[in-house]
C-alpha positions in Angstrom: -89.4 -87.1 -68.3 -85.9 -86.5 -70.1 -84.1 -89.3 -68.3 -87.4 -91.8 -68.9 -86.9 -91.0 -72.8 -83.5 -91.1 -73.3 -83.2 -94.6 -71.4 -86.8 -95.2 -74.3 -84.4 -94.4 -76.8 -81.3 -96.2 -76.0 -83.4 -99.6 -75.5 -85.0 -99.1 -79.1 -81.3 -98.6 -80.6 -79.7 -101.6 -78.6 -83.3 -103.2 -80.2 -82.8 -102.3 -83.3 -79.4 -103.1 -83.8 -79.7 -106.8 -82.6 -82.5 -107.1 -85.1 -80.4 -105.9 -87.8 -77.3 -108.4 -86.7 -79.8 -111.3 -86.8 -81.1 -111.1 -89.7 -79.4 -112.8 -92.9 -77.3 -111.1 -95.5 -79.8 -110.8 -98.7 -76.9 -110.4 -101.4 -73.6 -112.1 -102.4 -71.1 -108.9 -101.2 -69.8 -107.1 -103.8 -70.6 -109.2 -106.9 -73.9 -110.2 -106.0 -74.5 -106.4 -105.8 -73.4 -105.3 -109.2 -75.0 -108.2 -110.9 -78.0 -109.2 -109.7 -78.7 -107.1 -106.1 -81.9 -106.1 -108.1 -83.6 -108.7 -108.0 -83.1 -109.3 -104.8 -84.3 -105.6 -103.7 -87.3 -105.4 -106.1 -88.1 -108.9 -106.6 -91.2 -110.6 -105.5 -89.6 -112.7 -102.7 -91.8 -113.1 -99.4 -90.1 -113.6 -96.4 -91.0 -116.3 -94.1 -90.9 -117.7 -90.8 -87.8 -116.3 -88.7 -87.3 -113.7 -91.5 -90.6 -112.2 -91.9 -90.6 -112.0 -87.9 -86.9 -110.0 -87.8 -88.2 -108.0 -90.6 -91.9 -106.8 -89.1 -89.2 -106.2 -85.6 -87.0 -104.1 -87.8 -89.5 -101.7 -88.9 -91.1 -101.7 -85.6 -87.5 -100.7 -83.6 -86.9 -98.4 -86.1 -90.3 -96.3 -86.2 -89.4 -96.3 -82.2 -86.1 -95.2 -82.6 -86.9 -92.3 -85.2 -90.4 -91.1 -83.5 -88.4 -91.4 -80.0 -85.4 -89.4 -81.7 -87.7 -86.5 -82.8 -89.7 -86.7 -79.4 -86.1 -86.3 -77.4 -84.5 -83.8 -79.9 -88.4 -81.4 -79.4 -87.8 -81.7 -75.4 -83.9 -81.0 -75.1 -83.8 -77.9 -76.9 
């Protein structure tokens, strides 16, 4: 069950950081986030096609990965 997992938990992270490296860069480095990185964080910007898919993946790797990091963490101890 431990093996079974750990192997759950290393496909969500390899998952989750592809997702992550696919998706596009949202600001304009450094600049971009002193000036105006607001708006783009709290703005009213939908994300479509492509991006809204990468985005509804992210959450769902990362839900994995953190429910599958507390499951591992209970049965190891």
């Amino acid at each position: 069950m431990d093996v079974f997992l750990t192997i759950l938990l290393v496909i969500s992270a390899i998952g989750l950081i592809t997702v992550v490296l696919l998706q596009k860069g949202k600001s304009a480095g450094l600049s971009g986030a002193i000036s105006g990185g607001a708006e783009h964080l709290f703005g009213k910007q939908k994300a479509r096609g492509m991006d809204l898919v990468l985005q509804r993946a992210t959450i769902g790797f990362a839900t994995c990965f953190f429910v599958l990091s507390l499951i591992v963490a209970y049965f190891l101890k």
